[in-house]
N, C-alpha and C positions, 0 to 999 in steps of 0.2 A: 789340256785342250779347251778352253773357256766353258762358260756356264751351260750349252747348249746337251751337255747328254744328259742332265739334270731336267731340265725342261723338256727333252724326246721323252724321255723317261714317264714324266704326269703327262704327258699330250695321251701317251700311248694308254696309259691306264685309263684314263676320265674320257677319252674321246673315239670316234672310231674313225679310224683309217681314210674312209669314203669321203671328201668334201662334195659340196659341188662346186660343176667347172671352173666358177669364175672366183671361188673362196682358197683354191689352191696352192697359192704364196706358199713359197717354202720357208716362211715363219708361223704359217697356221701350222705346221707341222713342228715347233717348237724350236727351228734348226735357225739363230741366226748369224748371217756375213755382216761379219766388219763389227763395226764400234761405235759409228754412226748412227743414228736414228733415223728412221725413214720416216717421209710427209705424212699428212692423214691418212693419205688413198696409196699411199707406197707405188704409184704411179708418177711419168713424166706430166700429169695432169694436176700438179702439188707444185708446179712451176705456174705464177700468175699469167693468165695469159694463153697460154697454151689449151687448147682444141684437138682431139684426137675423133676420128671416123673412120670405119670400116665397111667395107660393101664388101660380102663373102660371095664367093659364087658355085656352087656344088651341082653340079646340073649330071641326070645319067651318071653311068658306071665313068665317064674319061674325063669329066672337067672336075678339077679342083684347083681351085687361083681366087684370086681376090686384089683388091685394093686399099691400103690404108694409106689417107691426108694425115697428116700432121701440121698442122696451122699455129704460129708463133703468137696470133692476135686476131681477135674476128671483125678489125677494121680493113682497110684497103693498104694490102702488102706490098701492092707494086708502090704506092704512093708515100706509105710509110715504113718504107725497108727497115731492116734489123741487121747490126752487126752476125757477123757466120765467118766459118773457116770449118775446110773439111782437111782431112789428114788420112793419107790412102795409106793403109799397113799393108795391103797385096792388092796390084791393081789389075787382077785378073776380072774386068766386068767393065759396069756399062751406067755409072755415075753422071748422068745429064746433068748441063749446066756447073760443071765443077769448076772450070778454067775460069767464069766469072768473079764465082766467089773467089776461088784464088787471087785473082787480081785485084778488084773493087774490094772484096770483102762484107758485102753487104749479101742478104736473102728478100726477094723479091716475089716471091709466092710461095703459094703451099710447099711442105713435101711430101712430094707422092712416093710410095712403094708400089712395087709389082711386081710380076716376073718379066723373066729378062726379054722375049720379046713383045712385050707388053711398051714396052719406053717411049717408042714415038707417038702410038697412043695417048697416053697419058700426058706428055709435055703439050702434044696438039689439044688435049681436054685442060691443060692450065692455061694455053693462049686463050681460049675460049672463058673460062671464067675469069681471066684477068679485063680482057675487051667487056667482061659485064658491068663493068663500073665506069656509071659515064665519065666521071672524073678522066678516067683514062683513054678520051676517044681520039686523042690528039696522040697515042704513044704506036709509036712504029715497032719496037721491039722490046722482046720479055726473056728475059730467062727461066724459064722452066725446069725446075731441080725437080729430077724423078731418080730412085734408086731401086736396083733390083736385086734377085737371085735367083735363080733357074728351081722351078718346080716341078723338071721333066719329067722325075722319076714316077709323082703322081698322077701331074697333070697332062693330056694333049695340046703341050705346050707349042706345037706347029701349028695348030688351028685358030690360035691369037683370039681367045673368047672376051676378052678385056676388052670392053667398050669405054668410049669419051663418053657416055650415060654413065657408068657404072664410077669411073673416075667424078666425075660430077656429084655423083651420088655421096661414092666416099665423103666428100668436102663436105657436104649439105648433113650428113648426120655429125658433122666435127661439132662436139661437147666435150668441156671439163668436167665430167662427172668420171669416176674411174674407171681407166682406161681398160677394156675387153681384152683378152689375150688368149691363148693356145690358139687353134683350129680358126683362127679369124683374120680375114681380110687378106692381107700381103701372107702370111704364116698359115695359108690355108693349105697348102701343101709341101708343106718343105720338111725336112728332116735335118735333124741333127744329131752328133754323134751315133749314126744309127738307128736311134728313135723319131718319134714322131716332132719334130721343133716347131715354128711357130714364131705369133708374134709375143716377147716379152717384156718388163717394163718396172721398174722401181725408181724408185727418188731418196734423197736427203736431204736433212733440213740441217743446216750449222746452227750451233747456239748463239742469243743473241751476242757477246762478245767478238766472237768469229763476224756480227755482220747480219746472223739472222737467213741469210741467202739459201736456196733451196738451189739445190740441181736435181732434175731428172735425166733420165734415158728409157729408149724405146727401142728393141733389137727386132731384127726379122731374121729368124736363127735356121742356117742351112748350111753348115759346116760341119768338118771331122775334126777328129782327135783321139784325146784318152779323154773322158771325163772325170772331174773333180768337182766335188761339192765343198764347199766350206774347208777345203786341202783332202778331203779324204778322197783314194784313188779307185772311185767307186764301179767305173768304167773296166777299171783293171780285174775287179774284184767279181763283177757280173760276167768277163769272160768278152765285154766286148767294145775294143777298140780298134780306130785306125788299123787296118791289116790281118784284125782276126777272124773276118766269113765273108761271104760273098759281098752283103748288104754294106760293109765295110772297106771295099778292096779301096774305092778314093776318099778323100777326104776333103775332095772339092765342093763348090756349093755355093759360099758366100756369108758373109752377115753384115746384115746392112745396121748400123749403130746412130742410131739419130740422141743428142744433148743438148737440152735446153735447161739454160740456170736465168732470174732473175738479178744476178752479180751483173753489175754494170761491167761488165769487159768489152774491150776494145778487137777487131779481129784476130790480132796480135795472139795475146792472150785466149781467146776461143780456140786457136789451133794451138797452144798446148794443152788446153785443155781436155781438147779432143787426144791429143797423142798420149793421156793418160787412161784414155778409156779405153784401148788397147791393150792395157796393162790388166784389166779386169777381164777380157777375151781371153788371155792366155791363164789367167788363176781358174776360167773352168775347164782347162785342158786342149784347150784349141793351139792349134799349130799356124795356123794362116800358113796356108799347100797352096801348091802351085797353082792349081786353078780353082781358089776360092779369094773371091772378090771383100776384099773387107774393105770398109769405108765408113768413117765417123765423118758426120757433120753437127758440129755445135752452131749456139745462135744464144742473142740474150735478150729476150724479151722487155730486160727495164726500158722505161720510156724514157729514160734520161738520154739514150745514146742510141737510138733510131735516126734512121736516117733518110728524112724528106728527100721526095725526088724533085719537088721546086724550092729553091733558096733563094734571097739577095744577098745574100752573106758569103764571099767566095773564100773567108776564113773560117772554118769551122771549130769551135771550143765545147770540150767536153771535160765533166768530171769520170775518171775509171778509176778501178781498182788497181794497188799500184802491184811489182810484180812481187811484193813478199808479203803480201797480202792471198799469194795463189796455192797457198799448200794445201789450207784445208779444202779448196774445194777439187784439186789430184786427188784428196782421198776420197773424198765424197763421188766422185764420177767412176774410179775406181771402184766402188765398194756397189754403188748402183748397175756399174756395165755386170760385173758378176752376176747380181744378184737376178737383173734383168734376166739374161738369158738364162739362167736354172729357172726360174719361174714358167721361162715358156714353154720348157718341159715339162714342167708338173703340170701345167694347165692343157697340155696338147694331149687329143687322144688318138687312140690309133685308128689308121683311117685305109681302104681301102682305095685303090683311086685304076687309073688306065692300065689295060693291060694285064688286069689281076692284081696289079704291085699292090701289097701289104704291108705298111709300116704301124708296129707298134706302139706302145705307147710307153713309157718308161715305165719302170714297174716301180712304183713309190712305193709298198708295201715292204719290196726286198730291199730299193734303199734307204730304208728307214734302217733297218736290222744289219745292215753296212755299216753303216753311218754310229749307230748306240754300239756294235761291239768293237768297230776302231775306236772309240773313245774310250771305252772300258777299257781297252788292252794298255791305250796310248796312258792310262793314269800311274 
């Protein structure tokens, strides 16, 4: 089983169990995915360029919801687009602005998270911060990329508490410093496998011969399944998956997958890139069910292959990467979509929300003791 029970093993002796919130990367727990090395901040904020903000909102015993921007660059997006491609695994939801990027291939503003009747909100609060730049006073039309997932089960998701303030706000705290996760923003009420999910978020950095290139991701995790950590079938082991208690019966929900790398890719390329980060959804046990909305959108931040909204050049020439230059960074987005979403389990705690609903928080404690005696056994 790789080096990792070795490493559970002194976490457990030398350290205690409890982190706090925002230390809870399930490599502070000795446990790690892949083969890759993650950026500084093991955050999609290890991507140059990129801007992360969350506006939480917990109000009374029924709101629990939030808002998290994701910003590619903190100059003028409508005027300096970025290559993007989104790639729907299940299009049970409510992805604003997709049919653009499909077409153009280009990203044009922030992206917002929310819940799902949260959307026209929030695309109406990116028309508004896009018209704040005088640059743009002359532009008749914007696309607004917002994604969401339904945080009914905590939230009083009919009373639509998501203000064009609150989305504005998001955007106004966007910083590269690393990036907040569990109980915050877009992940303020959602669930996953059962427990409490959230917003999650890792990176990789390729060695300089690969290029050097970092990709991140950023999940808003509210899906079912079996869970798996690092392959162990821990979900199974805990007694609770897809179909085994009431809290379980769907495994609908969604996970919204946002992927920014600094590789100078073409759209082309961003949308397999994106269809590899799928690939990382399903190594933590997720099934993408009928009515859960998956959705990756990639984007590439280099400034070599942005794309000006005025030209005189009706030939455009670009340097990209070519396509067999794209493996390591399949493993790299792979290896981060995983990582991302266990993270926003470790980092989400249990929360009590409308109606009485009570969700959990995963119990890291038992999966640690999962986790060290299936490797004991698997030797």
């Amino acid at each position: 089983m790789n080096k990792f029970p070795q490493l559970l093993l002194l976490f457990l002796l030398v350290a205690p169990l409890s982190l706090s919130a925002q230390d809870q990367n399930i490599r502070n727990y000795g446990i790690e995915i892949g083969v890759l090395q993650p950026g500084p901040q093991n955050t999609i904020t290890d991507v140059q360029g990129v801007k992360v903000g969350h506006q939480t909102i917990i109000k009374g015993n029924n709101i629990r919801t939030g808002v998290t921007a994701i910003l590619p660059h903190d100059g003028n997006i409508f005027q300096q687009k970025v290559p993007a491609a989104v790639y729907v695994g299940n299009g049970f939801g409510k992805l604003a602005g997709s049919t653009q990027i499909e077409e153009l291939g280009n990203l044009e503003t922030p992206i917002i998270l929310t819940n799902t009747l949260s959307v026209p909100t929030a695309a109406d609060a990116l028309i508004d911060y896009t018209f704040r730049f005088a640059e743009n006073d002359d532009v008749h039309s914007v696309n607004p990329v917002v994604g969401e997932t339904n945080d009914g089960y905590l939230n009083d998701i009919r009373g639509r508490h998501v203000t064009k303030k609150d989305v504005l706000t998001a955007i106004g705290k966007a910083n590269s410093a690393k990036a907040e996760q569990g109980n915050v923003g877009a992940g303020t009420g959602t669930i996953a496998f059962g427990f409490k999910g959230g917003i999650g978020t890792s990176s990789r950095k390729l060695s300089e011969n690969l290029g050097g290139y970092s990709v991140g991701v950023l999940v808003q995790s509210n899906f079912g399944g079996v869970l798996q950590i690092a392959g162990v079938p821990v979900g199974k082991k805990l007694g609770k998956y897809y179909l085994s208690d009431e809290l379980n019966e769907t495994a609908d929900g969604s996970c919204m997958i946002v992927v920014a790398t600094d590789a100078p890719l073409d759209a082309r390329n961003l949308k397999r890139l994106a269809k590899r980060a799928m690939l990382g959804l399903a190594k933590t046990g997720g099934i993408a069910s009928n009515g859960s909305g998956d959705y990756v959108i990639a984007f590439s931040t280099a400034e070599s292959v942005r794309i000006p909204y005025h030209s005189d050049q009706s030939i455009k020439s670009q340097n990209v990467l070519r396509n067999s230059a794209m493996s390591p960074l399949f493993m790299a987005v792979n290896e981060a979509t995983e990582e991302a979403i266990i993270n926003s389990l470790f980092h989400a705690e249990t929360m009590t929300g409308t109606d009485g609903h009570t969700v959990e928080e995963l119990p890291v404690s038992k999966v640690l003791e999962i986790v060290e005696q299936y490797s004991r056994d698997a030797k």
